[in-house]
C-alpha positions in Angstrom: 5.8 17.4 -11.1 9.6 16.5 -10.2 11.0 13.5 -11.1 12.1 11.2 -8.4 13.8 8.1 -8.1 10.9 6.4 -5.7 9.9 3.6 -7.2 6.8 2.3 -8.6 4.9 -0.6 -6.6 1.4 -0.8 -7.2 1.4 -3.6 -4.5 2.9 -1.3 -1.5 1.4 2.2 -1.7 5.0 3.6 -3.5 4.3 6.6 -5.1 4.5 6.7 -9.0 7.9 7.3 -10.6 7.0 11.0 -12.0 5.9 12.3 -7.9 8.4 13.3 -5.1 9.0 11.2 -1.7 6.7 12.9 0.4 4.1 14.5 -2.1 0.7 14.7 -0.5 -1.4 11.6 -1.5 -2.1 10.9 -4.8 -5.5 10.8 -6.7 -6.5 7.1 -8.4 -6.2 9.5 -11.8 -2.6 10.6 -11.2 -1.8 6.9 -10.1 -3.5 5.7 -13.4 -1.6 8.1 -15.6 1.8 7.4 -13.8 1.6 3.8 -14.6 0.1 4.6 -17.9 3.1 6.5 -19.2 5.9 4.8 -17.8 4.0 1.1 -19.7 4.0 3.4 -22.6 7.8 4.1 -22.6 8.8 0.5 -21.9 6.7 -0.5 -24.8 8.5 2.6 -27.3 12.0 1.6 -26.3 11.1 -2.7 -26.4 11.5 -3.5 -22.4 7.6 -4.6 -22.8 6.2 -6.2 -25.7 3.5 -5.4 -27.6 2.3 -8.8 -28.4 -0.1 -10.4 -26.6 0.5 -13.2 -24.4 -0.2 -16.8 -25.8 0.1 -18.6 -22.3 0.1 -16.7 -18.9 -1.1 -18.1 -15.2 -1.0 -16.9 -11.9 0.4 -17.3 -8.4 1.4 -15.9 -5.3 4.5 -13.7 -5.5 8.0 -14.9 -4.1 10.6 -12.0 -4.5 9.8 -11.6 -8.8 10.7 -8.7 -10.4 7.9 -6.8 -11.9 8.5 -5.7 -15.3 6.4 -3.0 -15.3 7.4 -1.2 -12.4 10.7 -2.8 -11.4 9.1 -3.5 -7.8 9.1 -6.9 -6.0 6.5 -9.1 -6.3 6.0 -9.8 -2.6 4.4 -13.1 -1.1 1.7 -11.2 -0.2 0.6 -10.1 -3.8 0.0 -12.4 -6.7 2.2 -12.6 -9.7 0.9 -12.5 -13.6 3.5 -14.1 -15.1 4.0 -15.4 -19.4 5.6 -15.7 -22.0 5.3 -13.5 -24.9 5.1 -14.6 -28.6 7.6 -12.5 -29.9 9.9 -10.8 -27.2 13.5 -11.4 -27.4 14.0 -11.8 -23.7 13.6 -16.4 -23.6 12.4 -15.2 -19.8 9.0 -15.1 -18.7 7.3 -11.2 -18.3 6.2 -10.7 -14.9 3.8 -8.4 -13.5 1.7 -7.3 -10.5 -1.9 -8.0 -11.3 -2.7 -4.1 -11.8 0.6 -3.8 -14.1 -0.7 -6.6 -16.2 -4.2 -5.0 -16.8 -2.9 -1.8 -17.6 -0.1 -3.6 -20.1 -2.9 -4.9 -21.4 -4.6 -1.9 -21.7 -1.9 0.0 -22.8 -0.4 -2.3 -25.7 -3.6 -2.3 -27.6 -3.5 1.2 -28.2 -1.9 2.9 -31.3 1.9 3.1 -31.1 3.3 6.5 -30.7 
């Protein structure tokens, strides 16, 4: 599929950063792989830790940046926001919910 510059927003029905504007809809496995890959290649190049989270909470969203897919965090959604143990970023990782369950996800798998 072509690459596009669309972003990702789990939280707004975007499409997935490796589909074109205007594709037909996308299938909950193409979505799931999408988000898969691009947590994988923020986690290869450092932009996402691997590390768990020590502390993390919860909240309604107010214009956050999600780390994962580089989408606001709208006051509609809810934010997953912590703090990693070792990240060298000394700001919080923020997240939609879905991002932070597929980070999850994602990070305990073997490293490429």
């Amino acid at each position: 599929m072509a690459q596009t510059d669309v972003p990702f927003n789990p939280g707004n029905g975007h499409r997935p950063e490796t589909l074109r504007a205007g594709d037909p809809g996308i299938e909950p496995d193409e979505f799931g792989e999408a988000l898969r890959l691009l947590i994988r290649s923020k986690l290869n190049d450092g932009r996402l830790p691997y590390d768990s989270m020590p502390r993390f909470w919860g909240g309604p969203g107010d214009g956050e940046q999600c780390d994962v897919c580089d989408t606001l965090i709208t006051k509609e959604q809810l934010v997953m926001e912590g703090i990693a143990s070792v990240f060298t970023s000394k700001k919080p990782v923020q997240f939609h919910v879905r991002c932070f369950y597929a980070w999850d996800a994602e990070r305990r798998l073997p490293q490429s």
